[in-house]
PATORGU-430214 format. One record per residue: residue number from 1; y, x, z of N, C-alpha, C, O in turn. Coordinates in Angstrom, 1 decimal, always signed. Atoms other than C-alpha are relative to their C-alpha. Example, Ala and Ser with C-alpha at 12.3 -4.5 7.8 and 13.67 -1.06 7.14 Angstrom:
BEGIN
seq:nc2:nc1:nc3:cac2:cac1:cac3:cc2:cc1:cc3:oc2:oc1:oc3
1:-1.2:+0.9:+0.0:-4.5:+12.3:+7.8:+1.2:+0.9:+0.0:+1.2:+1.9:+0.7
2:-1.1:-0.9:+0.0:-1.1:+13.7:+7.1:+1.1:-0.8:+0.8:+2.2:-0.3:+0.9
//
This chain:
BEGIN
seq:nc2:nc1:nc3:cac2:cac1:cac3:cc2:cc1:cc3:oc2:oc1:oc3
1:+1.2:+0.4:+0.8:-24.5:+85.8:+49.0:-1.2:+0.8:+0.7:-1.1:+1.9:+1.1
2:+1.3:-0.5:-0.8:-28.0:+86.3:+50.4:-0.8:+0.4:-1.4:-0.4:+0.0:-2.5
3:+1.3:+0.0:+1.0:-31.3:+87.7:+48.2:-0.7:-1.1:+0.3:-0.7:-1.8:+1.3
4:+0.8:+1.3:-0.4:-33.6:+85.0:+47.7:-1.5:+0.5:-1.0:-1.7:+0.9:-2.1
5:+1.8:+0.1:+0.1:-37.6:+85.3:+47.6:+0.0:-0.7:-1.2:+0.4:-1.9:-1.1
6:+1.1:+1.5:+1.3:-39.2:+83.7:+43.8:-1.1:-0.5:+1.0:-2.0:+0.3:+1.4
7:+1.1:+0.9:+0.0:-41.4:+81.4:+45.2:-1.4:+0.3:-0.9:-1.3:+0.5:-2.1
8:+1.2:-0.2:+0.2:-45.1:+81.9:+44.7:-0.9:-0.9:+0.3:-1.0:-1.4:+1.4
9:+0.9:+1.4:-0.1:-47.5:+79.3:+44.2:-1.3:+0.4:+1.2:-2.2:+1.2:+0.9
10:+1.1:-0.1:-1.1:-49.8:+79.2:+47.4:-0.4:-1.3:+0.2:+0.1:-2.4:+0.0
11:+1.4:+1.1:-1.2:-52.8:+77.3:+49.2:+1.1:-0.5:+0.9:+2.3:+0.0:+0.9
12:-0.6:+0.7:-0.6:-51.6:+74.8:+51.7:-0.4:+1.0:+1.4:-1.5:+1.2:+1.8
13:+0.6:-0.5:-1.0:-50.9:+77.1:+54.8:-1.2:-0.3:+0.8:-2.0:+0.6:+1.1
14:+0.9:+0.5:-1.2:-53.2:+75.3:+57.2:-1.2:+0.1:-1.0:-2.1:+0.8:-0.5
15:+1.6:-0.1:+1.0:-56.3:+75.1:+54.3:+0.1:+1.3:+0.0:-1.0:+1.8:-0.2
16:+0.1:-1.8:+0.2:-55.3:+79.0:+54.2:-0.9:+1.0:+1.3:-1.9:+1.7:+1.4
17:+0.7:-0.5:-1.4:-55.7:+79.7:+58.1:-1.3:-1.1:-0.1:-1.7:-0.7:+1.0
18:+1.0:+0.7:-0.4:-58.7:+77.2:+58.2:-1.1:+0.8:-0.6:-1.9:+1.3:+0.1
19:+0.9:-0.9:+0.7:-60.6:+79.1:+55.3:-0.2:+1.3:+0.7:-1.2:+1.8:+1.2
20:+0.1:-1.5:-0.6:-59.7:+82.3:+56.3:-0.7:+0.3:+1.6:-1.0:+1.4:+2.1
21:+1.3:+0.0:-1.5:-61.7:+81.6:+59.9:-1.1:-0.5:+0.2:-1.8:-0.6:+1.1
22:+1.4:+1.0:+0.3:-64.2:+79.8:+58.6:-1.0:+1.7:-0.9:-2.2:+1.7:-1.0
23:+0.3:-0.9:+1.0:-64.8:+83.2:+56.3:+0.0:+1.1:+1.5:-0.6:+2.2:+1.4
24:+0.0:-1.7:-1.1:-64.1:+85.6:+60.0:-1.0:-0.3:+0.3:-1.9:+0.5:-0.1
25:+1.3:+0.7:-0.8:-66.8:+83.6:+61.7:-1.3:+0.4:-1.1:-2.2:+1.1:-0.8
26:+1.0:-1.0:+1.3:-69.0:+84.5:+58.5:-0.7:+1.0:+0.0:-1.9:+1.1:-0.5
27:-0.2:-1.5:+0.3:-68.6:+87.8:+58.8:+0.1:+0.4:-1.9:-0.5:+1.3:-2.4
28:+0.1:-0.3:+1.4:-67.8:+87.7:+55.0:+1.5:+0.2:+0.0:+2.3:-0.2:+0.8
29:-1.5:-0.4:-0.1:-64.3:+89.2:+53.6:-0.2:-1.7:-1.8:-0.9:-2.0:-2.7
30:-0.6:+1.1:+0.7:-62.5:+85.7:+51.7:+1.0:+0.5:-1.1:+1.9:+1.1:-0.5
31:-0.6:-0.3:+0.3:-60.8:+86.5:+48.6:+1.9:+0.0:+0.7:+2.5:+1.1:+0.8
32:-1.2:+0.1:-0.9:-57.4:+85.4:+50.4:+0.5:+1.2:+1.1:+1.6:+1.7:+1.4
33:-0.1:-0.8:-0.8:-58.1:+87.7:+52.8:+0.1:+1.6:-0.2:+0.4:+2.4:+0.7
34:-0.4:-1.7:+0.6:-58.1:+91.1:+50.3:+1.8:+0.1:-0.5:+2.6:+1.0:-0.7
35:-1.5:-0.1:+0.4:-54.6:+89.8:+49.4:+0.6:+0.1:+1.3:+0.4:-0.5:+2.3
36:-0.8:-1.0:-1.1:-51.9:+92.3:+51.3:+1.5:-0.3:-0.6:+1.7:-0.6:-1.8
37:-1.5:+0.4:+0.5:-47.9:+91.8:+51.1:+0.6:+1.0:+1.2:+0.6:+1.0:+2.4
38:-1.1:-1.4:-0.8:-45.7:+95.1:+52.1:+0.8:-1.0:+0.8:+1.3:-2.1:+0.4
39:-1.2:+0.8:-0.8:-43.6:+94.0:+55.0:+1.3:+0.8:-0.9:+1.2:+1.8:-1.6
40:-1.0:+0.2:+0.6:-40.0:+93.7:+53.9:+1.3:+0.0:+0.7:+1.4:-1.1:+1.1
41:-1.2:+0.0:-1.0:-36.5:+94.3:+55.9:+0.7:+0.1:-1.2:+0.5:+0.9:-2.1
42:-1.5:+0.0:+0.7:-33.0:+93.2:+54.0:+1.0:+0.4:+1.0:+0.8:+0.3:+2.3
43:-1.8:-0.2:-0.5:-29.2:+94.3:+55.1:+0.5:-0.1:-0.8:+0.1:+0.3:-1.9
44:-1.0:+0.2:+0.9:-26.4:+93.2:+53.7:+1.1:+1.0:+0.8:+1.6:+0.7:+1.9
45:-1.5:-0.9:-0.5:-23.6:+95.9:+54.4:+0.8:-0.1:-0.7:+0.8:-1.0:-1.5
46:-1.3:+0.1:+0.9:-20.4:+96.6:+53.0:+0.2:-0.2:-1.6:+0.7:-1.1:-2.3
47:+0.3:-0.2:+1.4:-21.1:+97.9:+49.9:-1.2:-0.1:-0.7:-1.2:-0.1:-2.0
48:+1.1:+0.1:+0.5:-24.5:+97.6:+49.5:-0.7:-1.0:+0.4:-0.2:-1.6:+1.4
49:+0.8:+1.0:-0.8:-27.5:+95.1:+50.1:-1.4:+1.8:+0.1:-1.6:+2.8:-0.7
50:+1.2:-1.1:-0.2:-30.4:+97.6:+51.6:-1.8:-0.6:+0.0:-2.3:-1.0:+1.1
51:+1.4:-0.2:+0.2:-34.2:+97.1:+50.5:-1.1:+0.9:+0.6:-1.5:+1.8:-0.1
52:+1.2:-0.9:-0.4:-36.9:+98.7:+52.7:-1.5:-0.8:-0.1:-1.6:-1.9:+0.4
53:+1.3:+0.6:+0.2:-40.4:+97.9:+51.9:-1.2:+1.0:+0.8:-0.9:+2.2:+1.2
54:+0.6:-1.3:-1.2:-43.3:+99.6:+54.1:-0.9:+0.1:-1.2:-0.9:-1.0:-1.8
55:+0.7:-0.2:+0.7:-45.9:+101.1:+51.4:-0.9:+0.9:+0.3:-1.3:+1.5:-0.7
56:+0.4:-1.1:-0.3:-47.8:+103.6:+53.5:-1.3:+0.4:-0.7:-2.2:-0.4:-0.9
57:+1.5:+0.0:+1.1:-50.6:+105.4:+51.3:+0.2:+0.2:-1.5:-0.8:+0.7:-2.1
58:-0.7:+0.0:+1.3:-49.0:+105.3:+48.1:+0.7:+1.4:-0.4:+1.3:+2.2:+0.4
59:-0.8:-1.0:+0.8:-47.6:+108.0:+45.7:+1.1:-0.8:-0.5:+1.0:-2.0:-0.8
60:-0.9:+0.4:+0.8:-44.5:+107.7:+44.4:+0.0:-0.3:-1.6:+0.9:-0.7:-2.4
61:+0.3:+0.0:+1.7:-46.0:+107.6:+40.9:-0.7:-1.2:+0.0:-0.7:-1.8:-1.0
62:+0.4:+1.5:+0.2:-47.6:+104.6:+41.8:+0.9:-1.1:+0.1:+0.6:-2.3:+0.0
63:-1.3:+1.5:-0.6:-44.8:+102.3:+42.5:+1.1:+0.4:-1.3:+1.7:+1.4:-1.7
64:-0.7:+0.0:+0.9:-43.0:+101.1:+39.9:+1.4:-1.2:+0.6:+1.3:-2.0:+1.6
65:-1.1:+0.5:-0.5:-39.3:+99.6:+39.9:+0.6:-0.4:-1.0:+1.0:+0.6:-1.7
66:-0.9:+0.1:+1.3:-37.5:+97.4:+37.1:+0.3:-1.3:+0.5:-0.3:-1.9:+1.3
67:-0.8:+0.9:-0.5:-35.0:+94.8:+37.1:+0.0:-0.4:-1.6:-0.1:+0.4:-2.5
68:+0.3:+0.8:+1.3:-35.0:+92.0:+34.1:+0.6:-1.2:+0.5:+0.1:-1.8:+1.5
69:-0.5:+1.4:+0.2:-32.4:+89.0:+33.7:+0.1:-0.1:+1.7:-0.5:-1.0:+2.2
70:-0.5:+0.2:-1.6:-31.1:+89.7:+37.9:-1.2:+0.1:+0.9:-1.2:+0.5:+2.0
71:+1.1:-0.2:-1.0:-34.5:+89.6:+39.2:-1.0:+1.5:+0.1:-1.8:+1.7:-0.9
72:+0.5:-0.7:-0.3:-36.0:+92.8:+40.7:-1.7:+0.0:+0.5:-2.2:-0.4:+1.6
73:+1.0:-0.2:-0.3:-39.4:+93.5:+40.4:-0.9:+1.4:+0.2:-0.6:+2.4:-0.3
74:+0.2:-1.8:-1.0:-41.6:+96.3:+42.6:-1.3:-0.7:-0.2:-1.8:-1.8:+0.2
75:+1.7:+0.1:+0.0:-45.1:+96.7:+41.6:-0.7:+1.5:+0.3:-0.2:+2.6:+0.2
76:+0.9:-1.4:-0.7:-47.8:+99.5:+43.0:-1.1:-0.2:-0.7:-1.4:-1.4:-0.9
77:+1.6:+0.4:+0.0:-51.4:+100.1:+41.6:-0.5:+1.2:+0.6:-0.1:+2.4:+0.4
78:+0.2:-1.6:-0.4:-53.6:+102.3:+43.6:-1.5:-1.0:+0.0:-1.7:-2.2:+0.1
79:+1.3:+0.1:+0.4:-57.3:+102.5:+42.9:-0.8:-0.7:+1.0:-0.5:-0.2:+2.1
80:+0.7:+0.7:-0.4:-59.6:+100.0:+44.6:-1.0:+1.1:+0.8:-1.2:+2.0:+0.0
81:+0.5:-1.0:-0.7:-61.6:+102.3:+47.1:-1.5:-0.9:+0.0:-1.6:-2.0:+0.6
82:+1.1:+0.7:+0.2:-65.4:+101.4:+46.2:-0.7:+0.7:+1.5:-0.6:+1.7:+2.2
83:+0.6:-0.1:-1.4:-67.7:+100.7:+49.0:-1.8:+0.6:-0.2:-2.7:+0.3:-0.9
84:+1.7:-1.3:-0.2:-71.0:+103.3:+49.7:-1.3:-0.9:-0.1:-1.3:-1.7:+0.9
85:+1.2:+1.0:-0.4:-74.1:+101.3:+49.6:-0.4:+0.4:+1.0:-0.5:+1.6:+1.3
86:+0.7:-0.3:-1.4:-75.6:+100.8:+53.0:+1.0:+0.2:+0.9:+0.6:+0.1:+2.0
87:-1.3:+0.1:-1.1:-71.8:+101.2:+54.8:-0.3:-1.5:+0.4:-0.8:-2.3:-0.4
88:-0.2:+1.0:+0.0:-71.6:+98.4:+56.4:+1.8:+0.3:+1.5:+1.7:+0.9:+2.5
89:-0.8:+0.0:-0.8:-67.9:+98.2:+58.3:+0.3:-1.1:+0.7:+0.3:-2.2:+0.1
90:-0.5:+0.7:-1.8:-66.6:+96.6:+61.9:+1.0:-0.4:-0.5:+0.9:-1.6:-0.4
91:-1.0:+1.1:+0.2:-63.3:+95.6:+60.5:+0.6:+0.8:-1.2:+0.0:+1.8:-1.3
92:-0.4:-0.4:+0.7:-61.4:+96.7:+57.6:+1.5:-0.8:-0.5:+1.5:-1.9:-1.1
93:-1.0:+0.1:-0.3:-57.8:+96.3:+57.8:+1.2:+0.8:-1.0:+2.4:+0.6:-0.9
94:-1.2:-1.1:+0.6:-56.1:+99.1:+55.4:+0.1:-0.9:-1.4:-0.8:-1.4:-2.1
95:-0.5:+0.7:+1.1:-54.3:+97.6:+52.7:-0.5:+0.6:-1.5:-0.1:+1.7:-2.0
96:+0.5:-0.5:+1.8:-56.0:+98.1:+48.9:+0.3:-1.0:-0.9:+0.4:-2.2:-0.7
97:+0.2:+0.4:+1.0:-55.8:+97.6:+45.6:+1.9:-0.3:-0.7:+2.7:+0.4:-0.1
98:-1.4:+0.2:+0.7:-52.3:+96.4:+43.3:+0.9:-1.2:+0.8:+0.6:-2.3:+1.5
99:-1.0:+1.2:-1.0:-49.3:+94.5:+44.7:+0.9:-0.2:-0.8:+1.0:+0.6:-1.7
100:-1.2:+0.1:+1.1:-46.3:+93.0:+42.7:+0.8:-1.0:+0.4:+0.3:-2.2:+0.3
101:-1.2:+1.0:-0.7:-43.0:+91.3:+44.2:+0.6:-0.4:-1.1:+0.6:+0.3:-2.2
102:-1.3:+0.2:+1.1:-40.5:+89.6:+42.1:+1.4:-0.8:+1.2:+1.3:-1.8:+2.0
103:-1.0:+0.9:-1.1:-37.0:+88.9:+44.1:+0.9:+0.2:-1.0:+1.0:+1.0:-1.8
104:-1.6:+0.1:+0.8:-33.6:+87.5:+42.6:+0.7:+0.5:+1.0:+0.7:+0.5:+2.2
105:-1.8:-0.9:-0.2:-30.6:+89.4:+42.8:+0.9:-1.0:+0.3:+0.7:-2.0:-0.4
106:-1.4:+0.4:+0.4:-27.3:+87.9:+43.6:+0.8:+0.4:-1.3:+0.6:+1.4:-2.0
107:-0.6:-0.1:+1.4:-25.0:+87.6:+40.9:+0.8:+0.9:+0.2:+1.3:+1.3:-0.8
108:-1.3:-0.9:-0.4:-22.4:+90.1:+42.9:-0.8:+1.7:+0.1:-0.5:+2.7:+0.7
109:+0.5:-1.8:+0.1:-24.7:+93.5:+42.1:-0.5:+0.5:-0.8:-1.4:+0.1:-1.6
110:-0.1:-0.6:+1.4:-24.4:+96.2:+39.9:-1.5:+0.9:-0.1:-1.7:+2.0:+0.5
111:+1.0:-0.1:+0.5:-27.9:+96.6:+38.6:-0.8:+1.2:-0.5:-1.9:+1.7:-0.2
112:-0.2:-1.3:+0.3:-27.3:+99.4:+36.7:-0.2:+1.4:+1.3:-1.1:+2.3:+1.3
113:+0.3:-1.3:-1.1:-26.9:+102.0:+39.9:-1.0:-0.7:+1.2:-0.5:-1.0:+2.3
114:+1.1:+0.1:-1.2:-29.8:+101.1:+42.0:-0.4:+1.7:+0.5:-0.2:+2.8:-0.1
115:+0.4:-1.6:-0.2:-31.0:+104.0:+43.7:-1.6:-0.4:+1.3:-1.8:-1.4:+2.0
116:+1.3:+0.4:-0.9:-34.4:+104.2:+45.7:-0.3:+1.6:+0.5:+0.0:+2.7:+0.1
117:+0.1:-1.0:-0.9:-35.8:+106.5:+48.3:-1.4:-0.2:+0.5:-1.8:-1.3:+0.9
118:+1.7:+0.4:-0.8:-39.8:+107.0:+49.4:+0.2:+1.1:+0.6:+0.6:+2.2:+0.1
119:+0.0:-1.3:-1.0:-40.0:+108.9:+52.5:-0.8:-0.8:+1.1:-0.5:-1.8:+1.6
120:+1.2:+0.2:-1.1:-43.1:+108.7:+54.8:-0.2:-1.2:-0.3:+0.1:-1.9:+0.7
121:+0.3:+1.7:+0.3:-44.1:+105.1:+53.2:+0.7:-0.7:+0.2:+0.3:-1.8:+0.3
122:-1.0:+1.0:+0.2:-41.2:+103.7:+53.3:+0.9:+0.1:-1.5:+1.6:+1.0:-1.8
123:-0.7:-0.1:+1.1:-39.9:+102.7:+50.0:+1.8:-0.8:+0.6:+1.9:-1.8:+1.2
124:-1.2:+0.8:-0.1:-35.6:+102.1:+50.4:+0.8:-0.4:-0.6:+1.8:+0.2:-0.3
125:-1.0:-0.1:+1.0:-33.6:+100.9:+47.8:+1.4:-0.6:+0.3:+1.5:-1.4:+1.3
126:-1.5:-0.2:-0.4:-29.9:+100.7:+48.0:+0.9:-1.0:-1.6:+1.3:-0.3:-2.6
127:-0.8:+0.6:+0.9:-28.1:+98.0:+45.6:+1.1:-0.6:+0.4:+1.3:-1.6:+1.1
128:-1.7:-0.3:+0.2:-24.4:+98.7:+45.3:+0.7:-1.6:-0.5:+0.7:-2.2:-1.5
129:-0.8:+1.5:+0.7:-22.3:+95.4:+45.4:+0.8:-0.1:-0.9:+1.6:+0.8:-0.7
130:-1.2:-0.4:+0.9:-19.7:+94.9:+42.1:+1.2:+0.2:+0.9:+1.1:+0.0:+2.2
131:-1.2:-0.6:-0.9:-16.2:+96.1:+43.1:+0.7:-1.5:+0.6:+1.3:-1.7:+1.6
132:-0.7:+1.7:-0.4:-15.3:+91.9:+42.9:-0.8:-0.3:+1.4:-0.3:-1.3:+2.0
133:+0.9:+0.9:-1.0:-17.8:+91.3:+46.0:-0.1:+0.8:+1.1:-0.9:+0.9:+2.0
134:+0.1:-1.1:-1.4:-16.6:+94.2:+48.4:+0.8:-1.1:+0.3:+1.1:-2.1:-0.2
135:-0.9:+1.4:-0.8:-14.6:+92.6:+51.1:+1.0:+1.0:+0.0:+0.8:+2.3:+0.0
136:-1.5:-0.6:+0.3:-10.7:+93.2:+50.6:+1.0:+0.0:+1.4:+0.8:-0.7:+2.4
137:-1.1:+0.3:-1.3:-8.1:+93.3:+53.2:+1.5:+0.0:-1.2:+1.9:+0.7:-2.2
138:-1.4:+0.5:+0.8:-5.0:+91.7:+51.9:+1.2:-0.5:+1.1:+1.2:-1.5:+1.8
139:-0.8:-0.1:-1.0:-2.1:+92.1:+54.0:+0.6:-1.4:-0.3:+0.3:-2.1:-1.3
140:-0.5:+1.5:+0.3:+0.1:+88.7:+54.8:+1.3:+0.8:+1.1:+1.3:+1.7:+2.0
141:-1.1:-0.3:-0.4:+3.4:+88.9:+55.6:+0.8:-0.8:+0.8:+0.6:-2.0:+0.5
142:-0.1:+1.1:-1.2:+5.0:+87.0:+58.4:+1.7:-0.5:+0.0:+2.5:+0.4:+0.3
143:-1.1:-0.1:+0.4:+8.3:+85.3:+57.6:+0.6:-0.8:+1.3:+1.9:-1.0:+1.3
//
């Protein structure tokens, strides 16, 4: 069994990239363009499926972590960084403001022991497969 992404209602990619260059050429920032999404690496191992999210910048008091009806959701809020009057900046690239994933679980994990890890902006979380969905070795006997 794989994790599988909730679907999120978006813009038609191509009306997304069109806007969003139509808004660089501008020189204006496009709402589309303040929205940020933590990159994301899965593993499926033995016993576990492995969750790394990148969140650099973040306290651990900001990131929140709860699971409801198999689907795991990871939300952050960190203060909107207000802009100086009279700055005017060249590019602006560092990720702000609140973020909030929702991913479904497989039905083969025990929910209950999650365990998570933030070290140097890396959030990792670690969900423990049930004992039914380890892989078995079952001897066969050769007659």
């Amino acid at each position: 069994m794989t994790l599988v992404k909730v679907a999120r209602p978006r813009i038609n990619p191509t009306f997304d990239s069109l806007l969003n260059s139509f808004f660089e050429d501008m020189n204006v920032s496009s709402e589309q363009s303040n929205v940020w999404r933590p990159a994301m690496d899965v593993q499926e191992l033995d016993k576990t499926f492995e969750l790394s999210f990148s969140l650099p910048g973040f306290e651990k008091e900001q990131i929140t972590i709860s699971v409801k009806n198999n689907t795991l959701t990871l939300s952050t809020t960190k203060a909107e960084i207000k802009e100086d009057e009279g700055v005017k900046y060249l590019a602006r690239e560092i990720a702000r403001g609140s973020y909030k994933r929702d991913i479904e679980l497989p039905e083969n994990v025990n929910t209950e022991k999650i365990a998570a890890e933030y070290k140097s902006g890396i959030l990792t979380l670690s969900i423990p497969k049930t004992k039914e969905a380890l892989p078995k070795e079952i001897p066969i006997t050769i007659k």
